[in-house]
Every structure is written in C-alpha cells, then in structure tokens.
MIROFI-97193 format. One record per residue (C-alpha): x, y, z; residue number from 1; residue in three letters. Coordinates in Angstrom, 3 decimals. Each point is the difference from the previous one (the first is absolute). Layout:
BEGIN
         c1         c2         c3   pos   code
          X          Y          Z   NUM    ALA
...
! end
This chain:
BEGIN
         c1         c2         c3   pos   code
    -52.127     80.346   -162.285     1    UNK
     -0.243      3.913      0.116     2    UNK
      2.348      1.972     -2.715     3    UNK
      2.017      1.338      2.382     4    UNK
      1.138     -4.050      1.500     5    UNK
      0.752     -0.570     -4.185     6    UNK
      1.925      3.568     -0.312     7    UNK
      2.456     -1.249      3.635     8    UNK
     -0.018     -3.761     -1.523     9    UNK
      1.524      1.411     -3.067    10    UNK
      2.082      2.530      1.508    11    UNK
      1.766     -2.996      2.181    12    UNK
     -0.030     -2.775     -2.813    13    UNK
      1.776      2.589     -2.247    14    UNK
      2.399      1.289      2.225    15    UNK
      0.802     -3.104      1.275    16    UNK
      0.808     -1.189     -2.949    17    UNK
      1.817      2.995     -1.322    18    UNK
      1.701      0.238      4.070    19    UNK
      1.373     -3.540     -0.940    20    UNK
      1.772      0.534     -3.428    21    UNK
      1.863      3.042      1.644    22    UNK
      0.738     -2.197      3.131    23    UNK
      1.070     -2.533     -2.238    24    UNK
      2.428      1.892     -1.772    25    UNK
      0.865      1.427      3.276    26    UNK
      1.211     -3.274      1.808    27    UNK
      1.004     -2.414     -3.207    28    UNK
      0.147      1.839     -2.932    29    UNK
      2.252      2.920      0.515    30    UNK
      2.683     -2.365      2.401    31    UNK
     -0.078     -2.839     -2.236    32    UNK
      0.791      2.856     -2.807    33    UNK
      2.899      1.328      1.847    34    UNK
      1.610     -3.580     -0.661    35    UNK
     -0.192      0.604     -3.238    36    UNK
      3.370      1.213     -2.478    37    UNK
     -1.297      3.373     -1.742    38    UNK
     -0.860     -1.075     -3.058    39    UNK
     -2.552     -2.481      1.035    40    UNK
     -1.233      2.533      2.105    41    UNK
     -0.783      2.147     -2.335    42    UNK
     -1.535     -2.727     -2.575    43    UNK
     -2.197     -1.008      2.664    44    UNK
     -1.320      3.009      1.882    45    UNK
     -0.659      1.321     -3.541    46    UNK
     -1.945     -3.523     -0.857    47    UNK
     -2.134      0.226      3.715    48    UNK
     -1.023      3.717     -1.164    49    UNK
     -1.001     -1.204     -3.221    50    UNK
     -1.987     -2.783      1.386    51    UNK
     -1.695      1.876      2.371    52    UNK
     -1.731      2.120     -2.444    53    UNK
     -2.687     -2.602      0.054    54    UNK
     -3.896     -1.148      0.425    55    UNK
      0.302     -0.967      3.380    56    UNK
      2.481      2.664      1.629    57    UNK
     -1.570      2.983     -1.531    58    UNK
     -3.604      0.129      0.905    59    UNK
      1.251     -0.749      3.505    60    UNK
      1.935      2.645     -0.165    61    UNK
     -2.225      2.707     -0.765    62    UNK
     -2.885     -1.408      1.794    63    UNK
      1.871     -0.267      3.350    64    UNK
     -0.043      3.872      0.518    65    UNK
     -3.178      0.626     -1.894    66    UNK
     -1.615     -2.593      2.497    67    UNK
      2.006      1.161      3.302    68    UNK
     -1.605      3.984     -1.213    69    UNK
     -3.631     -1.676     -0.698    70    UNK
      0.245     -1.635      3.753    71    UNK
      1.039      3.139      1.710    72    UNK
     -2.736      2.107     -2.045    73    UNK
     -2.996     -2.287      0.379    74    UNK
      1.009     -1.247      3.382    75    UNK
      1.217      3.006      1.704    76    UNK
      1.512     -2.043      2.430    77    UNK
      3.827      1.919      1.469    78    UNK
      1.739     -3.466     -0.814    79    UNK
     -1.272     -0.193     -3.642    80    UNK
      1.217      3.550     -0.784    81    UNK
      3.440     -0.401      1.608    82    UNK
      0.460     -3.379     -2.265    83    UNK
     -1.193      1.852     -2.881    84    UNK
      2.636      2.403      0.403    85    UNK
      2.597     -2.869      0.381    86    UNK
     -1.347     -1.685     -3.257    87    UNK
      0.361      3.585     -1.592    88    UNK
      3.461      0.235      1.120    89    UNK
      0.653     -3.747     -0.882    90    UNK
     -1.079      0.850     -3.946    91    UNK
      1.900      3.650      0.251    92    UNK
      3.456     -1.599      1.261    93    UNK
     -0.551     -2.425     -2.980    94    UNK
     -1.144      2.568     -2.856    95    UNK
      2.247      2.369      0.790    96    UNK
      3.560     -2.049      1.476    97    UNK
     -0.105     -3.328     -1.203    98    UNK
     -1.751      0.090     -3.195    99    UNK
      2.702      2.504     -1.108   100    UNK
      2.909     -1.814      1.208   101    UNK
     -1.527     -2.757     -2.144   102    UNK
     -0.429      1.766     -3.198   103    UNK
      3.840      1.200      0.748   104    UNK
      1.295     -3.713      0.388   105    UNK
     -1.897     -0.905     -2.933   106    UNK
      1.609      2.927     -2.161   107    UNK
      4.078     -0.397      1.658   108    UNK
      2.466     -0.804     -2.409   109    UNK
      1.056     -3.138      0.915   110    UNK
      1.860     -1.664     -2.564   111    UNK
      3.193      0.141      1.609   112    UNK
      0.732     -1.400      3.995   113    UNK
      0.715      3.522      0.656   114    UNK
     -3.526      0.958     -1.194   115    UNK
     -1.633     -2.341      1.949   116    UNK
      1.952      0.693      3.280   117    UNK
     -1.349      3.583     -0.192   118    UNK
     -3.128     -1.000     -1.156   119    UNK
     -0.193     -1.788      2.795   120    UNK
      1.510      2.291      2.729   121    UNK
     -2.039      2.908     -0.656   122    UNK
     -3.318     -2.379      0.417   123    UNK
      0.439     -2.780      2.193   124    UNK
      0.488      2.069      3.514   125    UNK
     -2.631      2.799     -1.240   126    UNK
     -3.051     -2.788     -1.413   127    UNK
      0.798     -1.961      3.279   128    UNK
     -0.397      2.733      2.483   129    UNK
     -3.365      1.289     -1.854   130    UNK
     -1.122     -3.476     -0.161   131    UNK
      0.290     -0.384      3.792   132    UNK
     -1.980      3.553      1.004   133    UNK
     -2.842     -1.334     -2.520   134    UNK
      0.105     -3.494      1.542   135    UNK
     -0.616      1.665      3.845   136    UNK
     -2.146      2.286     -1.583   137    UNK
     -2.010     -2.961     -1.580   138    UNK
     -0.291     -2.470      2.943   139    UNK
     -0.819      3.275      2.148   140    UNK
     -2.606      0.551     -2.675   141    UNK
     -1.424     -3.651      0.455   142    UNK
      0.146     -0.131      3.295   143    UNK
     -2.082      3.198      0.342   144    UNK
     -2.600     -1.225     -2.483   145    UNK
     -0.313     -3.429      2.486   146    UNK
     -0.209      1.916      2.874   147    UNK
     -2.710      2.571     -1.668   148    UNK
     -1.964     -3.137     -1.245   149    UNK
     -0.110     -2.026      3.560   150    UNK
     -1.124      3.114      1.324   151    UNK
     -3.111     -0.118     -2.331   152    UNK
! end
C-alpha cells in the first residue's frame, strides 16, 4: 500500500471517528440533555468535558486534521484539499467555540439553582449550535476523504 492510500485511510478512520462523537452529541446527547433540570445539567456536561480529556478522544482529535492536511498535500487530489479544509474548520469551531464554552461551564458559579440556570443558559444554546457546524463540517470532512480515497 503506497503512503498516500495510509495518509486517506487515516484521514477517514479519524474523522470518522471524530464525525461520530460530534454526531453523537448532535442527535442523543444534547436532546436527551435538554430533559434534564439545570443542575444535573450542569454536573454532567461538566463530567462529559472532563472525561473527554482522554487517551482515546485526543489523539483522534488532533490527528483527524493533521491527517485530512497530509492527504491533501501528498495526494493533491481537489477532494482531499477541500476535506482538509473541513477537518481544519471542524478542529477551529472546537478550539476556539466549544472548548471555551467548556472551560466557562466548568468555572460558573453554581452553587445556588440560580447559578446553575445561568450557567446553563448562557452555554447550552451557544455549545449546541457550534457543536452542530463542527458535526456538518466533520461528516463533510469524511465524506471528502472517502470520496478522495475511491478516487485513488
């Protein structure tokens, strides 16, 4: 197998893995959430973004644009470079919109119900709009990276 059929296996095993949490979250997580009374909200968004921070989730998470970038460069095939910019926009949206709303649950005061209610209101709406642009950004991304590769 030549390094450029490893580089587009990698680029679609990593974003389809990382296109699936986000879709996840997307179609169970965040409406199953909105069932939830504000204070368990809070406690368990803020225990999902601890958990996260893990072995399995981060290498995938870097590697997914790093690999979509690699296929696109050592490919130089249109469909490779317009899923690399989807992976790039997939990490961006999560860097620079989620990741911060995040850290800003995680620090809320939320001792009180009142606390938690506006903990809640100024991240639930916001984190679940990002997380939907990053999830058509990812499968976009992955479905790019397919196409590029059956073109090979």
């Amino acid at each position: 197998m030549s390094f450029s059929a490893v580089v587009l296996v990698v680029a679609v095993v990593t974003g389809g893995l990382l296109a699936g949490v986000f879709f996840v979250c997307a179609c169970a997580v965040v409406p199953g959430f909105r069932r939830l009374d504000d204070r368990t909200f809070v406690a368990a968004f803020r225990a999902i973004n601890r958990a996260i921070l893990n072995a399995w989730f981060l290498p995938v998470f870097f590697a997914a644009p790093v690999a979509a970038v690699l296929a696109a460069v050592v490919t130089g095939r249109p469909l490779a470079a317009a899923g690399a910019v989807c992976a790039v926009l997939t990490f961006a949206v999560t860097v620079g919109a989620n990741v911060p709303l995040n850290t800003a649950l995680e620090r809320a005061q939320v001792a009180t119900d009142a606390g938690c209610r506006t903990a809640r209101e100024r991240f639930e709406r916001p984190w679940g709009r990002w997380n939907l642009v990053r999830t058509v950004t990812a499968v976009t991304a992955l479905a790019l990276a397919a196409l590029a590769a059956l073109a090979a």
